[in-house]
C-alpha atoms as an extended CHARMM CRD file, in Angstrom:
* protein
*
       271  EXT
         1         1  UNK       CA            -14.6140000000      -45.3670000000       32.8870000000  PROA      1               0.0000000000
         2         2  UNK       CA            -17.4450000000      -43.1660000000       34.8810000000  PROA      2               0.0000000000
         3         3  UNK       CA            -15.6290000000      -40.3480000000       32.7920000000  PROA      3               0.0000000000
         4         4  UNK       CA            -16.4640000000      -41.7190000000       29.8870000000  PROA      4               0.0000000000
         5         5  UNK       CA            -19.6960000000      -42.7650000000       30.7630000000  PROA      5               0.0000000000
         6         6  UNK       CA            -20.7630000000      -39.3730000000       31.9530000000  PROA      6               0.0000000000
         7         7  UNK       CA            -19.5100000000      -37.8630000000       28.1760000000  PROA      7               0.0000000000
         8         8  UNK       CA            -21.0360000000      -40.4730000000       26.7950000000  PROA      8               0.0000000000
         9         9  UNK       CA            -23.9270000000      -39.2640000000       28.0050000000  PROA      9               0.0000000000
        10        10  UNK       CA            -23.7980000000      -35.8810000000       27.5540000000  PROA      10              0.0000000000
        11        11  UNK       CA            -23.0290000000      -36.4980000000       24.1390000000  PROA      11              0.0000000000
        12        12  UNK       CA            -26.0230000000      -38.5810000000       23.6340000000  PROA      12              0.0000000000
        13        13  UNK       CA            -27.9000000000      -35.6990000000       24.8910000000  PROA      13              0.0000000000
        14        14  UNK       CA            -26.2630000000      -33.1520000000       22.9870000000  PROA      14              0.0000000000
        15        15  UNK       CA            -27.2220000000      -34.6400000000       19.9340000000  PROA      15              0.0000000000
        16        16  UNK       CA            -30.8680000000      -35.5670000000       20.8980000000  PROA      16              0.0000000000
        17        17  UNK       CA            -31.3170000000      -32.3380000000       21.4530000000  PROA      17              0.0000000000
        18        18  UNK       CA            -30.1290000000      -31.0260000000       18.3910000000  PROA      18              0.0000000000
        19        19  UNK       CA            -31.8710000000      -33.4940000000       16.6970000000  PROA      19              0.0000000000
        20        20  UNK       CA            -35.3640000000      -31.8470000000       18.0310000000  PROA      20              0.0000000000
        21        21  UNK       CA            -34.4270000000      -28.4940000000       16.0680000000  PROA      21              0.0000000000
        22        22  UNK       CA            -33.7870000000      -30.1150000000       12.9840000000  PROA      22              0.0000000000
        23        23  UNK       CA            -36.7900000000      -29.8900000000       10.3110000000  PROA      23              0.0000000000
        24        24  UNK       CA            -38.2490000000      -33.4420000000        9.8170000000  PROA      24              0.0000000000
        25        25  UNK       CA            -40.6760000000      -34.5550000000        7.1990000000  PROA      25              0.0000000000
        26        26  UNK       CA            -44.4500000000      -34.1850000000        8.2710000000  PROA      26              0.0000000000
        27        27  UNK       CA            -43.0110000000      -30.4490000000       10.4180000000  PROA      27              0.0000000000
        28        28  UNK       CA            -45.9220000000      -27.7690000000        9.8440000000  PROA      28              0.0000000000
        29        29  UNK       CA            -44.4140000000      -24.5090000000        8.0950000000  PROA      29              0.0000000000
        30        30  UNK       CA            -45.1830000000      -22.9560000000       11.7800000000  PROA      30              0.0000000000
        31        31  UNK       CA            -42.6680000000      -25.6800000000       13.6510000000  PROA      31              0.0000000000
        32        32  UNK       CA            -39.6570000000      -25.2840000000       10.8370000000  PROA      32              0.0000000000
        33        33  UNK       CA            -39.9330000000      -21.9390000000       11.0200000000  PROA      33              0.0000000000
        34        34  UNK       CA            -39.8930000000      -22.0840000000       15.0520000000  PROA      34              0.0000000000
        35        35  UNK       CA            -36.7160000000      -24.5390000000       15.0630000000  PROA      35              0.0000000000
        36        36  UNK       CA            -35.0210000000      -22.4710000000       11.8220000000  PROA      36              0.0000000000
        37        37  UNK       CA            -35.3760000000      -19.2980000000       14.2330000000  PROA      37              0.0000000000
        38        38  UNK       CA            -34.1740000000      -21.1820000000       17.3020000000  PROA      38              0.0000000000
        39        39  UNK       CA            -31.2800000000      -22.0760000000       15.1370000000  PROA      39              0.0000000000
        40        40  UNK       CA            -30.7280000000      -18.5860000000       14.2760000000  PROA      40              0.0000000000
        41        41  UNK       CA            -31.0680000000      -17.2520000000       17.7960000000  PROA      41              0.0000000000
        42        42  UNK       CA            -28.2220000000      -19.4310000000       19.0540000000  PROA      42              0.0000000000
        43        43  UNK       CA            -26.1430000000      -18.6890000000       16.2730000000  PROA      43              0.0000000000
        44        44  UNK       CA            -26.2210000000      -21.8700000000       14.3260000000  PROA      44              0.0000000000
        45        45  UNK       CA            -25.8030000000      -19.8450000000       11.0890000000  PROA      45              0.0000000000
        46        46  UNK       CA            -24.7620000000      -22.6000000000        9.1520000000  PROA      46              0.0000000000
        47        47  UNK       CA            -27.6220000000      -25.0020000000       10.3370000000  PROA      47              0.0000000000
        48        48  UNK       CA            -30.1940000000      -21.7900000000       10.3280000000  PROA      48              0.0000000000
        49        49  UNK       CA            -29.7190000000      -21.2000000000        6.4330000000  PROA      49              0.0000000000
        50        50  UNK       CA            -30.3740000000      -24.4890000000        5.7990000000  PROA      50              0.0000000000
        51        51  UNK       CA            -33.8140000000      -24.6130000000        7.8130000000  PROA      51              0.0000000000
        52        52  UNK       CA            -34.4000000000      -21.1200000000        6.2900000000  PROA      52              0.0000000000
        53        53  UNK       CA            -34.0140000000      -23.0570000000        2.5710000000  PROA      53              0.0000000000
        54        54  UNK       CA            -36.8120000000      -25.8830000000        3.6660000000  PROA      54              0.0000000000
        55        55  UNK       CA            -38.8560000000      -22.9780000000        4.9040000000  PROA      55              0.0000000000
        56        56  UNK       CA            -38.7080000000      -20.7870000000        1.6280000000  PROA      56              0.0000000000
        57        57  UNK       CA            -39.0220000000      -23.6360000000       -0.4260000000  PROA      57              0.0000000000
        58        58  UNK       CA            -42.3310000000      -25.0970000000        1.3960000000  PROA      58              0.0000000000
        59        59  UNK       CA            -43.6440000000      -21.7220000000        2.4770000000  PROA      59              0.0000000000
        60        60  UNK       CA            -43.7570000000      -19.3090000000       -1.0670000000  PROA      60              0.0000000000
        61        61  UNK       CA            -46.5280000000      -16.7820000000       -0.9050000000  PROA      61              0.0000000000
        62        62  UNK       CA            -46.9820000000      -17.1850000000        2.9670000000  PROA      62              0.0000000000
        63        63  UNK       CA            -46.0660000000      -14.4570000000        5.4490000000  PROA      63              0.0000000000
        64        64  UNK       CA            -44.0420000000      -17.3910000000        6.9880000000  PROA      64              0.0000000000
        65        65  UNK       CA            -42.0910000000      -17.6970000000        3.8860000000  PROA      65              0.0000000000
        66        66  UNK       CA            -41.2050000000      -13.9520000000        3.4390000000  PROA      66              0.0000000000
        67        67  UNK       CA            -39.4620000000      -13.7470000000        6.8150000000  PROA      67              0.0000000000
        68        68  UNK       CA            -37.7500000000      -16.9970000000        6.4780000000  PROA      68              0.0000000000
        69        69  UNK       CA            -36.1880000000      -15.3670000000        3.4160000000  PROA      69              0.0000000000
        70        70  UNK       CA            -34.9180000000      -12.0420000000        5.2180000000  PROA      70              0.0000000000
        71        71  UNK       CA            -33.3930000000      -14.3690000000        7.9030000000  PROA      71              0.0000000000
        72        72  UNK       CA            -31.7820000000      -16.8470000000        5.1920000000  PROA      72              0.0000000000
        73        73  UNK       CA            -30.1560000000      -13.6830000000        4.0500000000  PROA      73              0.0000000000
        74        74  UNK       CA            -29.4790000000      -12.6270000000        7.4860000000  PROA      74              0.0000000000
        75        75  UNK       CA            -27.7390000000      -16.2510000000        8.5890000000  PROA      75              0.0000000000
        76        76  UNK       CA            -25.4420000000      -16.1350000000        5.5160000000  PROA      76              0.0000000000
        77        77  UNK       CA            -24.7860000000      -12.6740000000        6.6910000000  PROA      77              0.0000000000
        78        78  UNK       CA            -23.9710000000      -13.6970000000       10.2210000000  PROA      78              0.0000000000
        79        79  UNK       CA            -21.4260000000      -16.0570000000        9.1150000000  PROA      79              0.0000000000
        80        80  UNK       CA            -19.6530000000      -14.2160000000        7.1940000000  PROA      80              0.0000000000
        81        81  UNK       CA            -20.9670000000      -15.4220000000        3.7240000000  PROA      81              0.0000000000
        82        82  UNK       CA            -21.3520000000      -12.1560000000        1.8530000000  PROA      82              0.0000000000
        83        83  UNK       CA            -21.5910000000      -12.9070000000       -1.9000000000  PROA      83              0.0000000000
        84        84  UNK       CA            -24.7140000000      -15.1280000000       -1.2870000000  PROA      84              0.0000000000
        85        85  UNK       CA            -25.3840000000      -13.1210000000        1.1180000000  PROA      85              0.0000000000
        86        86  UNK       CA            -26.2990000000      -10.0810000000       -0.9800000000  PROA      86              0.0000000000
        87        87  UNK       CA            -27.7160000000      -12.9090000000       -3.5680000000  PROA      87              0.0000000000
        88        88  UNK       CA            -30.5780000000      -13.5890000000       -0.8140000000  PROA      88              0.0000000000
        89        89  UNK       CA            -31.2270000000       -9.5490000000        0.0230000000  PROA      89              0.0000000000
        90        90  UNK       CA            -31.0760000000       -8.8430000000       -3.4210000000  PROA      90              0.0000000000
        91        91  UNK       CA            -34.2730000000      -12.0750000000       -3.6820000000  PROA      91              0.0000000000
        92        92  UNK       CA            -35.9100000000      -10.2260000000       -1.2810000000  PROA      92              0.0000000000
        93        93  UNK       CA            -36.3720000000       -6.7220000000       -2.4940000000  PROA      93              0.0000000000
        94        94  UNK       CA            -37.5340000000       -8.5460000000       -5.3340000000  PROA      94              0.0000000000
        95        95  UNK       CA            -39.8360000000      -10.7320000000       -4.3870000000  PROA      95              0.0000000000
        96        96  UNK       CA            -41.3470000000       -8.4260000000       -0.7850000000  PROA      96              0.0000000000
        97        97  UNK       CA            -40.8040000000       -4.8680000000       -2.2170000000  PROA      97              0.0000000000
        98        98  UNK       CA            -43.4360000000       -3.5990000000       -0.2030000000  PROA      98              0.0000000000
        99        99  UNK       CA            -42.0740000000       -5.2990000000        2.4910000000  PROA      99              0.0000000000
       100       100  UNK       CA            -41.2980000000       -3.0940000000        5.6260000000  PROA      100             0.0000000000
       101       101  UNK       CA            -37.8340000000       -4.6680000000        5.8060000000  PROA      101             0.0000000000
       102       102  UNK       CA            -37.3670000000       -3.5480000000        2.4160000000  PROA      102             0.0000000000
       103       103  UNK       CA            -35.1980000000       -0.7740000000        3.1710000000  PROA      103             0.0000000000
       104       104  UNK       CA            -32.9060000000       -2.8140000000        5.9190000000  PROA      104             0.0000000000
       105       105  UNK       CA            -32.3630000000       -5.5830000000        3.2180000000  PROA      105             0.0000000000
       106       106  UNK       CA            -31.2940000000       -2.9030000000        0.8950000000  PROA      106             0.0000000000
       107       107  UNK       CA            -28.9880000000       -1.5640000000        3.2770000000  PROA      107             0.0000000000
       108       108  UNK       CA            -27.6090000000       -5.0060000000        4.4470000000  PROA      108             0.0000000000
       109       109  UNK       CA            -26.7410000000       -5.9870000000        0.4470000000  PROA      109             0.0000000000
       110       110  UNK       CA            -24.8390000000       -3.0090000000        0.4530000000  PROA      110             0.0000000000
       111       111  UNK       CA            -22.8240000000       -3.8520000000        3.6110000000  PROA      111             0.0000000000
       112       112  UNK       CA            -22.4750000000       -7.5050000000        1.7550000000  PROA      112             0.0000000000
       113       113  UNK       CA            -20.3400000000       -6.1090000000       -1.0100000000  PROA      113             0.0000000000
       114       114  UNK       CA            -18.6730000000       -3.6530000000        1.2920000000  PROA      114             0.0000000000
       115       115  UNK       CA            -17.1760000000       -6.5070000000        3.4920000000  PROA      115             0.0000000000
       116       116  UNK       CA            -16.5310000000       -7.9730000000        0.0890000000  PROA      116             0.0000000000
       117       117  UNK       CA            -14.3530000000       -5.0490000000       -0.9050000000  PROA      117             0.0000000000
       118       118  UNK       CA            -10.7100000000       -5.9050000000       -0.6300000000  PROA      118             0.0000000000
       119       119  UNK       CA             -7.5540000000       -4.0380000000       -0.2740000000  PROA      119             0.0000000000
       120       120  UNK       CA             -6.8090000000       -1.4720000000       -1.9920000000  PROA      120             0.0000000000
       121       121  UNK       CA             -4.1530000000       -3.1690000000       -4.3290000000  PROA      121             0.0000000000
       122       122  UNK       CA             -6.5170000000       -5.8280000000       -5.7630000000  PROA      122             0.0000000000
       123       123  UNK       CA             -9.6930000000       -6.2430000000       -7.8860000000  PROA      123             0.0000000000
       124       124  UNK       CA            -12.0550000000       -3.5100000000       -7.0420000000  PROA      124             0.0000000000
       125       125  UNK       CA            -14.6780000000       -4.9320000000       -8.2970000000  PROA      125             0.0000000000
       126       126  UNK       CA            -17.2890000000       -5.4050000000       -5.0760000000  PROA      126             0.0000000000
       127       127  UNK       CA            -15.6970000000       -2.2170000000       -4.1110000000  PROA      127             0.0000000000
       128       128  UNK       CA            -17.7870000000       -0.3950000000       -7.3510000000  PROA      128             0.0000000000
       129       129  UNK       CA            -20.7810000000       -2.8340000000       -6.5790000000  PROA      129             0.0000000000
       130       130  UNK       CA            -21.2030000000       -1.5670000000       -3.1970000000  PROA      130             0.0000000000
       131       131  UNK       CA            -20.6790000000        1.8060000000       -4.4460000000  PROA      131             0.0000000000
       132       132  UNK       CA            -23.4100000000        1.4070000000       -6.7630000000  PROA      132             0.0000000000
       133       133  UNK       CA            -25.7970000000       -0.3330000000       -4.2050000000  PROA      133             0.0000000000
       134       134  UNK       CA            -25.1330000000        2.4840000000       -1.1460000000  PROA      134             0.0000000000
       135       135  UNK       CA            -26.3130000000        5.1030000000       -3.3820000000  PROA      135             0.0000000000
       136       136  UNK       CA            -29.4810000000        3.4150000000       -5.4180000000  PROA      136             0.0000000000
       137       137  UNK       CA            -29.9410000000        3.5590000000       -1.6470000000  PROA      137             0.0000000000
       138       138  UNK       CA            -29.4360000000        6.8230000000       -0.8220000000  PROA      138             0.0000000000
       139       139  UNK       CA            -31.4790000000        7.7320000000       -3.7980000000  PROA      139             0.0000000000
       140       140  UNK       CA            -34.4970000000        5.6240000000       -3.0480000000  PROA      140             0.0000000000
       141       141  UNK       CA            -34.2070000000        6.1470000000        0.9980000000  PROA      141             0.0000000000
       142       142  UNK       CA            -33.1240000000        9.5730000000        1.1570000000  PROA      142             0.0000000000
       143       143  UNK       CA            -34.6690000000        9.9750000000        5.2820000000  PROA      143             0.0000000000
       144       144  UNK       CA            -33.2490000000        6.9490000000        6.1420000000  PROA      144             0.0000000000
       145       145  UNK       CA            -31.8200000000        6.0400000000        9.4400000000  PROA      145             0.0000000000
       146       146  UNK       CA            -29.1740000000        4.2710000000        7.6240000000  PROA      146             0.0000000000
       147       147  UNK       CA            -28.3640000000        7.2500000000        4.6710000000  PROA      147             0.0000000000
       148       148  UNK       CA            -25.9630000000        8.8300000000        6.3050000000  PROA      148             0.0000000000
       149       149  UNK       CA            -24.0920000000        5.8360000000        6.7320000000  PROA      149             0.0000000000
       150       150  UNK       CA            -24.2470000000        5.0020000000        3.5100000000  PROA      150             0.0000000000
       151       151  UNK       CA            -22.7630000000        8.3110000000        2.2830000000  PROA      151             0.0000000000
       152       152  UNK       CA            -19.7990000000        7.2620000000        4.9130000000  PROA      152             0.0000000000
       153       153  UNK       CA            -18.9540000000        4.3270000000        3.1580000000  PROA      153             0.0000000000
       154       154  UNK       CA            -19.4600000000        5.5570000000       -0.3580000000  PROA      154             0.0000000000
       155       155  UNK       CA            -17.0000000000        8.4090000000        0.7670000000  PROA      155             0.0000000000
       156       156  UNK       CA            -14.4860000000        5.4520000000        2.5870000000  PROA      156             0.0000000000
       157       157  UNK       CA            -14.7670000000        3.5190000000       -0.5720000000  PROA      157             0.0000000000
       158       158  UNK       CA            -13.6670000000        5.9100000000       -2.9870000000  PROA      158             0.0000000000
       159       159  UNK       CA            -10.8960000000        6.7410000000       -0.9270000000  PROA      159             0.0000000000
       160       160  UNK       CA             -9.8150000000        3.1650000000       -1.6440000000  PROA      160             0.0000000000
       161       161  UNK       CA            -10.1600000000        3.7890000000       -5.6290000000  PROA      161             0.0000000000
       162       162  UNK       CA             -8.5880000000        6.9420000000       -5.5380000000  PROA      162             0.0000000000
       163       163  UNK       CA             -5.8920000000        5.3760000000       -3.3890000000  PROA      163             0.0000000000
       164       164  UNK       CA             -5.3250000000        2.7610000000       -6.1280000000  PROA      164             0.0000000000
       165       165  UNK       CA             -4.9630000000        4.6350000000       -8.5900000000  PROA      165             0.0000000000
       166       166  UNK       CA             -2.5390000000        6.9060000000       -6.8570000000  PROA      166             0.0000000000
       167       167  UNK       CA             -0.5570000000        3.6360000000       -6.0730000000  PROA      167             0.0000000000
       168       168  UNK       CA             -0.6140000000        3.2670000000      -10.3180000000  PROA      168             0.0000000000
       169       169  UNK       CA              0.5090000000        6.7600000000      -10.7240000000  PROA      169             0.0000000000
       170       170  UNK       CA              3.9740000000        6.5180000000       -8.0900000000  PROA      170             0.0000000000
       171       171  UNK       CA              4.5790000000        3.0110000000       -9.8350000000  PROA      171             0.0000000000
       172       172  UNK       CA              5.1530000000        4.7560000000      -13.1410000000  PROA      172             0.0000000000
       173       173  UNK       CA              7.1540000000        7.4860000000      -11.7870000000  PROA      173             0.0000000000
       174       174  UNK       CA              9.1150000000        4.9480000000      -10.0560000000  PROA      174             0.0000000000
       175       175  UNK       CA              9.6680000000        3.1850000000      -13.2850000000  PROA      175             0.0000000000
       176       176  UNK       CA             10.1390000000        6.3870000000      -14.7710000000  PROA      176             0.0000000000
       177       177  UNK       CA              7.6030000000        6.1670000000      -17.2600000000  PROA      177             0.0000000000
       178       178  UNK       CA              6.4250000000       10.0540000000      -16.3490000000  PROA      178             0.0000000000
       179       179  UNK       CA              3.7020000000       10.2170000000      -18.9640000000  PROA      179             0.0000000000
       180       180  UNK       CA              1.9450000000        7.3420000000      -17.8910000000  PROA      180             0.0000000000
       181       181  UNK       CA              2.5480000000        8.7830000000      -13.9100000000  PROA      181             0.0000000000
       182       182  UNK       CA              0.1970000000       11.7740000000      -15.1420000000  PROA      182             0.0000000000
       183       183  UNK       CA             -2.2290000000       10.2530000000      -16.9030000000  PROA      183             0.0000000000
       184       184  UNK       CA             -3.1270000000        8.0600000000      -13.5280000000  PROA      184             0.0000000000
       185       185  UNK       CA             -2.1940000000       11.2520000000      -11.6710000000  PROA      185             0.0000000000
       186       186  UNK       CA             -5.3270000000       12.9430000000      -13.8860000000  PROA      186             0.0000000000
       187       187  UNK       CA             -7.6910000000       10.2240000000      -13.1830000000  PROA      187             0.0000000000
       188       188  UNK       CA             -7.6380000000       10.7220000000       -9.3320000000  PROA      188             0.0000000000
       189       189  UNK       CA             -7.9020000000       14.6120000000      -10.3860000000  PROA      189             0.0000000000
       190       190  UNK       CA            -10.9830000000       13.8270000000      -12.1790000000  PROA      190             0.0000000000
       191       191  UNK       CA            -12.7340000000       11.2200000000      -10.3810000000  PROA      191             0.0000000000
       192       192  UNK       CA            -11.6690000000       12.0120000000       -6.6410000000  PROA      192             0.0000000000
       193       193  UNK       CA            -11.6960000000       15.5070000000       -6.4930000000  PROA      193             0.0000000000
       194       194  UNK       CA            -13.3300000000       14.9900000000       -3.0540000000  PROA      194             0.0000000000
       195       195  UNK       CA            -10.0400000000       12.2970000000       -1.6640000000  PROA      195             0.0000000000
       196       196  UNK       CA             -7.1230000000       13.1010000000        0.0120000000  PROA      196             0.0000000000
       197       197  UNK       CA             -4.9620000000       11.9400000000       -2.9010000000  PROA      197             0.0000000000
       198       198  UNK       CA             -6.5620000000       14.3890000000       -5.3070000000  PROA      198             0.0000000000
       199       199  UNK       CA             -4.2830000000       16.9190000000       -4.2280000000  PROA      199             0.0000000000
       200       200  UNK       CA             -1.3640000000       15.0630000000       -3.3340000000  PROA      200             0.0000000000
       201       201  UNK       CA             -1.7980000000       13.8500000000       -7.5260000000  PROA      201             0.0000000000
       202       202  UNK       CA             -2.1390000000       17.0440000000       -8.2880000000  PROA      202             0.0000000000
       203       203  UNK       CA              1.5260000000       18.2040000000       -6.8930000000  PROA      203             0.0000000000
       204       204  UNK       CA              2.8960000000       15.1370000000       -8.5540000000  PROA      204             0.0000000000
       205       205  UNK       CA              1.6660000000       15.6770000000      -11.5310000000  PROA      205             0.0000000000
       206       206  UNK       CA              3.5000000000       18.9030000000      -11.7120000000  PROA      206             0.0000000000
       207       207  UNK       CA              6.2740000000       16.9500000000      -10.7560000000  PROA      207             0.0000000000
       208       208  UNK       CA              6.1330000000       13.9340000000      -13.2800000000  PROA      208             0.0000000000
       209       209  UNK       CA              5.7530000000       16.5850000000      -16.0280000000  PROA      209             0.0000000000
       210       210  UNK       CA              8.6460000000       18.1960000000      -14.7950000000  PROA      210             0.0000000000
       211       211  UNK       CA             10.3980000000       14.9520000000      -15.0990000000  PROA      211             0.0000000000
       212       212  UNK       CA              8.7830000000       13.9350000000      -18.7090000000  PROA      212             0.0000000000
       213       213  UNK       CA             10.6260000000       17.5150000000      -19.6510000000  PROA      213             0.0000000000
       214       214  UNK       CA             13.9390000000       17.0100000000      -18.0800000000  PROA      214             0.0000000000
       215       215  UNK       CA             14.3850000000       13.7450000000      -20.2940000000  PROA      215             0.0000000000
       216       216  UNK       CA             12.8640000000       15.0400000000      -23.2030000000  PROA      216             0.0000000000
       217       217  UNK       CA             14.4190000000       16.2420000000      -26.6330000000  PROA      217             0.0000000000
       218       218  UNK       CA             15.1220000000       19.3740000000      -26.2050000000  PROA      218             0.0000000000
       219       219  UNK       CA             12.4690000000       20.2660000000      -28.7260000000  PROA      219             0.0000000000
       220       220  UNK       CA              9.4640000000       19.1830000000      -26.1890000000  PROA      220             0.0000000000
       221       221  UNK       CA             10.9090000000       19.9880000000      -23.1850000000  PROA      221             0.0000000000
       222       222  UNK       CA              8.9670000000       23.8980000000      -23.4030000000  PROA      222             0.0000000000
       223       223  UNK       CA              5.5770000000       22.0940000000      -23.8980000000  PROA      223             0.0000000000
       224       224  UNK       CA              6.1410000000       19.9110000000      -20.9000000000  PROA      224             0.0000000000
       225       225  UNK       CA              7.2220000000       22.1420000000      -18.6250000000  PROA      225             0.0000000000
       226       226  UNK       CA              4.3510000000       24.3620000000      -19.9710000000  PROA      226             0.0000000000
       227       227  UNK       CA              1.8830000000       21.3660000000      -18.5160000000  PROA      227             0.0000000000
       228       228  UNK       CA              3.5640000000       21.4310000000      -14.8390000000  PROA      228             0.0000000000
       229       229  UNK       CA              2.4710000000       25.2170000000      -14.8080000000  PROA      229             0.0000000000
       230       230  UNK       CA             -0.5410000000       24.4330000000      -15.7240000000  PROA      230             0.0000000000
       231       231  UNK       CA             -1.1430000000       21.6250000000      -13.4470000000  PROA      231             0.0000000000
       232       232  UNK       CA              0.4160000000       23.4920000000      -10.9320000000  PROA      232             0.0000000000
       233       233  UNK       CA             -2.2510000000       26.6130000000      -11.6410000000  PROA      233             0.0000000000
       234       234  UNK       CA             -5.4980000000       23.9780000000      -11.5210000000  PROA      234             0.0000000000
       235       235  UNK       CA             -3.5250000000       23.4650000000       -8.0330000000  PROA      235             0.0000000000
       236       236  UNK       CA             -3.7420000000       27.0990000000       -6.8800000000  PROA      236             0.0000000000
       237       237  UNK       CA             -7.4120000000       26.7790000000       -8.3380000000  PROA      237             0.0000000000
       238       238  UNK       CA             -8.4030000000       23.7110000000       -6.6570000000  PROA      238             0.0000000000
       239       239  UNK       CA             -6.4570000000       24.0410000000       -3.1660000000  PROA      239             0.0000000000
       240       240  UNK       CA             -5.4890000000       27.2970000000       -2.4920000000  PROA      240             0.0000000000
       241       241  UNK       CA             -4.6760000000       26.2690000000        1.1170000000  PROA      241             0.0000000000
       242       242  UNK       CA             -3.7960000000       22.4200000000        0.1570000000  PROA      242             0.0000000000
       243       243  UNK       CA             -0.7780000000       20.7620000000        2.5850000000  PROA      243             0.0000000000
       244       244  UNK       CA              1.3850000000       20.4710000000        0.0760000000  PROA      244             0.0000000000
       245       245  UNK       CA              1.4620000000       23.9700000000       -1.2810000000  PROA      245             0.0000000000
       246       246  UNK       CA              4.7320000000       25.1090000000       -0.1970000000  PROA      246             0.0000000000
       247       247  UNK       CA              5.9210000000       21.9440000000       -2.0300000000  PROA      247             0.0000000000
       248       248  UNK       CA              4.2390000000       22.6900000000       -5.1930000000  PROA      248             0.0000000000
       249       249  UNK       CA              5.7130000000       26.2720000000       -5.1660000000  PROA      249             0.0000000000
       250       250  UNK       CA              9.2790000000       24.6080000000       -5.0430000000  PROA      250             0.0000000000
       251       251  UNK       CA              8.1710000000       22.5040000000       -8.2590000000  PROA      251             0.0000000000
       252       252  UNK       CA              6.3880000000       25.4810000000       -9.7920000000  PROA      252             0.0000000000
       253       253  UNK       CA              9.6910000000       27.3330000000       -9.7140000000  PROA      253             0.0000000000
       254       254  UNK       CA             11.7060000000       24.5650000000      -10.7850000000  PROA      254             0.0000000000
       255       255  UNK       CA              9.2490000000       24.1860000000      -13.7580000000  PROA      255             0.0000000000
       256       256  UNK       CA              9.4530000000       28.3320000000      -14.5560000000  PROA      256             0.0000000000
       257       257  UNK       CA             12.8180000000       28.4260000000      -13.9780000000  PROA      257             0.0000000000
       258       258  UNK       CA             13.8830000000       25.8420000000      -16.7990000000  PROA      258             0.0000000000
       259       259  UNK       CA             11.7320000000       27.3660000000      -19.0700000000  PROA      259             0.0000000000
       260       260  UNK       CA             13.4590000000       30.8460000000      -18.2750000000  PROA      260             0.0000000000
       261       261  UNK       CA             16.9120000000       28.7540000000      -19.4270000000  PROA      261             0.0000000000
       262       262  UNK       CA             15.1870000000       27.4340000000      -22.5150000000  PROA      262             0.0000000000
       263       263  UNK       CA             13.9160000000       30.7600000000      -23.7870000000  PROA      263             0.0000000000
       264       264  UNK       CA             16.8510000000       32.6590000000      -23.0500000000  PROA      264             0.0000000000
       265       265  UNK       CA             18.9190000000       30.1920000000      -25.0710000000  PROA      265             0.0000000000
       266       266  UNK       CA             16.2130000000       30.2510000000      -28.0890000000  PROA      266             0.0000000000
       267       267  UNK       CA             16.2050000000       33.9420000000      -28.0770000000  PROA      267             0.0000000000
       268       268  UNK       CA             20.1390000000       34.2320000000      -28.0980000000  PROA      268             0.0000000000
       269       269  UNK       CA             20.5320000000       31.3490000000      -30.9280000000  PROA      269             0.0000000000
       270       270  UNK       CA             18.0590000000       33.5670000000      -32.6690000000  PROA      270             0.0000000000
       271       271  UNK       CA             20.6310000000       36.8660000000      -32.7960000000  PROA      271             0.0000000000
C-alpha cells in the first residue's frame, strides 16, 4: 500500500508538473514561447511542435514568432519527422529570408530529404529532392561552413542512383535481354561519370554487346561486336588505369577475335 501511495504521488507530481509547461489560454507570447523551448530543451519533440504551432500561430510578424518557427522545424527534425520537417524549413526561408538562420534552415531541409532517401532499390524520389536542395545550396552559400558537406552528400547520393541503375543494367543481362543491359549500362556512363559503377558499366557494356552478338543473326553479329570495341575504346579513353582493365582486355579480344572469324568467313564465301 505505502508503495502505491508513494507512486501515486509521484505520479500526481509528474503530471502537475507537466501541466505547468503546457500553453494555457490567457499565456503571454513571452511564457509559450518559454515553456515551448523548455519542451524542446528536454526533448519533448512531440509536445515542443505543438507549443511551437500555438506560438507561430499567435506570434506572426514578431521576432518571437520567427524563432518559434525555426524550432517547430527543428522539433519535427529531432524526432525524426523529415517530410514536414523540410515543409517547416522550407516556411522559413520563405517567410525570414533575411533571417541569419537562413542558411542553417537551408541546410537542415536538405538533410530532411536526405534521411528521407531510401535504399537504393526503391523510389528515388527524395533522393533527387535532396540532390536538388544540397546544391541550390551550394550555389547560393558557396563559403559556407556547411558546403563542403553538402558536396559530400550530393556525391554519396548519386552513388546511390548510379548504383540503381547499375542494379537495372545486371537484371537485364541476367534475363538476357543484352540490349536493354546496355542501354542502362549507358545511362550510368552518361550521368555518373564521376561513380564507381561508371566504369564497372562501362566493361559490361562491352560485355552485354558481346553477348547481344553471340545470339544474333549472323547478319548483325559484325555491328555488335563493332559496339563492344567501341565501348571498350571510350574505356581506354575514360579509364586508362580503371580496376577492371585487364578484364576489359579479355572482352576486347573476345570481341576482335569473333569479328576476325566473321570476316575471314565473308571474305572466303566471297572467292
Amino acid at each position: 500500500m505505502r508503495i502505491i501511495i508513494i507512486l501515486s504521488l509521484a505520479a500526481i507530481t509528474l503530471m502537475s508538473c507537466r501541466s505547468q509547461d503546457l500553453i494555457r489560454p490567457g499565456d503571454s507570447l513571452e511564457v509559450a514561447y518559454e515553456k515551448a523551448m523548455n519542451q524542446f530543451e528536454e526533448e519533448n519533440y512531440t509536445e515542443a511542435a505543438r507549443a511551437f504551432e500555438t506560438v507561430v500561430s499567435i506570434g506572426r510578424g514578431t521576432d518571437i514568432g520567427q524563432d518559434a518557427q525555426f524550432y517547430l522545424a527543428e522539433s519535427y527534425y529531432n524526432n525524426r519527422r523529415y517530410l514536414i520537417a523540410a515543409s517547416e524549413y522550407a516556411r522559413y526561408s520563405q517567410f525570414h529570408p533575411n533571417s541569419e538562420r537562413r542558411q542553417i534552415a537551408d541546410f537542415k531541409q536538405g538533410m530532411s530529404y536526405y534521411n528521407l532517401s531510401p535504399r537504393f532499390k526503391l523510389d528515388q524520389s527524395y533522393t533527387n529532392r535532396a540532390i536538388e536542395n544540397f546544391r541550390l545550396f551550394r550555389s547560393r552559400y558557396p563559403n559556407s561552413e556547411y558546403a563542403e558537406q553538402a558536396a559530400d552528400k550530393i556525391s554519396e547520393l548519386r552513388e546511390k542512383l548510379a548504383r540503381r541503375d547499375f542494379n537495372a543494367a545486371e537484371f537485364y543481362m541476367r534475363t538476357n535481354r543484352y540490349r536493354s543491359a546496355a542501354i542502362y549500362f549507358d545511362i550510368v556512363i552518361d550521368q555518373y561519370p564521376e561513380t564507381k559503377w561508371a566504369e564497372r558499366s562501362l566493361v559490361s557494356q562491352i560485355e552485354a554487346y558481346i553477348l547481344y552478338a553471340e545470339n544474333s543473326v549472323p547478319a548483325r553479329q559484325e555491328e555488335r561486336f563493332e559496339q563492344a570495341l567501341e565501348s571498350y575504346n571510350t574505356y581506354l579513353q575514360l579509364f586508362p588505369r580503371g580496376e577492371n582493365r585487364s578484364k576489359a582486355e579479355d572482352l576486347y579480344d573476345r570481341a576482335q577475335n569473333a569479328l576476325d572469324e566473321i570476316r575471314e568467313r565473308e571474305a572466303v564465301a566471297q572467292n
